[in-house]
C-alpha positions as CSV (number, residue, x, y, z in Angstrom):
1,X,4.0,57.1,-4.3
2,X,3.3,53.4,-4.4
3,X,0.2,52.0,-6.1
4,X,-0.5,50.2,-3.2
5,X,-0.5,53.4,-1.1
6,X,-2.3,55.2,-3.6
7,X,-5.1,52.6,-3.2
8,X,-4.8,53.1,0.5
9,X,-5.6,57.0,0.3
10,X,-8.2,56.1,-2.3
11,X,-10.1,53.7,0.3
12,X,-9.8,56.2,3.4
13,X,-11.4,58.9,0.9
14,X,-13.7,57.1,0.1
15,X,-15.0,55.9,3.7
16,X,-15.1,59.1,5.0
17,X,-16.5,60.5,2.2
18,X,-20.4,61.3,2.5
19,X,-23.1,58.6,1.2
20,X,-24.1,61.0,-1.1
21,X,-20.5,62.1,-2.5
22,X,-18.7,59.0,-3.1
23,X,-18.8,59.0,-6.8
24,X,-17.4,62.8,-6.7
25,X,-14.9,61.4,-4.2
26,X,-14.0,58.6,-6.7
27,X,-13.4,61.0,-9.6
28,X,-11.5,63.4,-7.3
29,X,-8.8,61.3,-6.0
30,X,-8.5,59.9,-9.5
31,X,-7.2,63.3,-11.0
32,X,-5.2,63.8,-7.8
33,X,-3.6,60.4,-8.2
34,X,-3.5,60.7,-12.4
35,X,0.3,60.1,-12.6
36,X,0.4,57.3,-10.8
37,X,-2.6,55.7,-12.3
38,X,-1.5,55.7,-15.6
39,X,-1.2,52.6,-17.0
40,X,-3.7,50.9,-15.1
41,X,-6.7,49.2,-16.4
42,X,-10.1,50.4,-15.2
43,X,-10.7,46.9,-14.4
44,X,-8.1,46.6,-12.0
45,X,-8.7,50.3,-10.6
46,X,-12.0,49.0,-9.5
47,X,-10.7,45.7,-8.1
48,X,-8.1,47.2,-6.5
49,X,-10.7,50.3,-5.0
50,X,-13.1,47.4,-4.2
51,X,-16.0,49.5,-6.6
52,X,-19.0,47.8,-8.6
53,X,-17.2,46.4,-11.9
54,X,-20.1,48.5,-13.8
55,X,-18.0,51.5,-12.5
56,X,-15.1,50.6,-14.8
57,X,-16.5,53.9,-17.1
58,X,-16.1,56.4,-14.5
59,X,-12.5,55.5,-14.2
60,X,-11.9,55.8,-17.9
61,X,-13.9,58.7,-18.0
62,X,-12.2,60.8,-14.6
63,X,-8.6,59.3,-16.1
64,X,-9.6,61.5,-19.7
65,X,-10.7,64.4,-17.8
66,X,-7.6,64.2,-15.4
67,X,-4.9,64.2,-18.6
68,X,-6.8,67.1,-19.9
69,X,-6.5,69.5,-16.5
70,X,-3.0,68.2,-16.4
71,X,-2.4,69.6,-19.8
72,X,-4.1,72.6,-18.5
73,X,-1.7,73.0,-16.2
74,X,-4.1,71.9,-13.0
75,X,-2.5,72.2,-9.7
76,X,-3.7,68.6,-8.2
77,X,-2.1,69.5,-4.8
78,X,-4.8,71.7,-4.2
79,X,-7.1,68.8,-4.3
């Protein structure tokens, strides 16, 4: 999947995502999407996503807890 696409399904998540549950949603779509963010600065995540900049640790944060379900073998699809 593109990244360009990826931030696509990130944005619709997000706007349909309750008030209340958009920083779950955030950290959910970014251990779906782990491959494909790889590589990415947090900076540009939340550019890209169109979050606060102060949101830049979540993304580091959900990216570190993402490689470690991965490595546990996670099914993302599921997601």
């Amino acid at each position: 999947m593109k990244k360009n696409d990826v931030f696509s399904a990130i944005k619709h998540a997000l706007s349909v995502a309750n008030k209340g549950d958009q920083t779950v949603t955030v950290q959910l779509q970014i251990i779906k999407y782990y491959s494909e963010l790889k590589g990415l600065s947090a900076r540009e995540f939340v550019e890209e996503v169109g979050l606060k900049p102060s949101l830049v640790t979540l993304f580091t944060d959900s990216m570190k807890l993402a490689r470690k379900l991965t490595e546990t073998g996670m099914n993302k699809d599921k997601l």
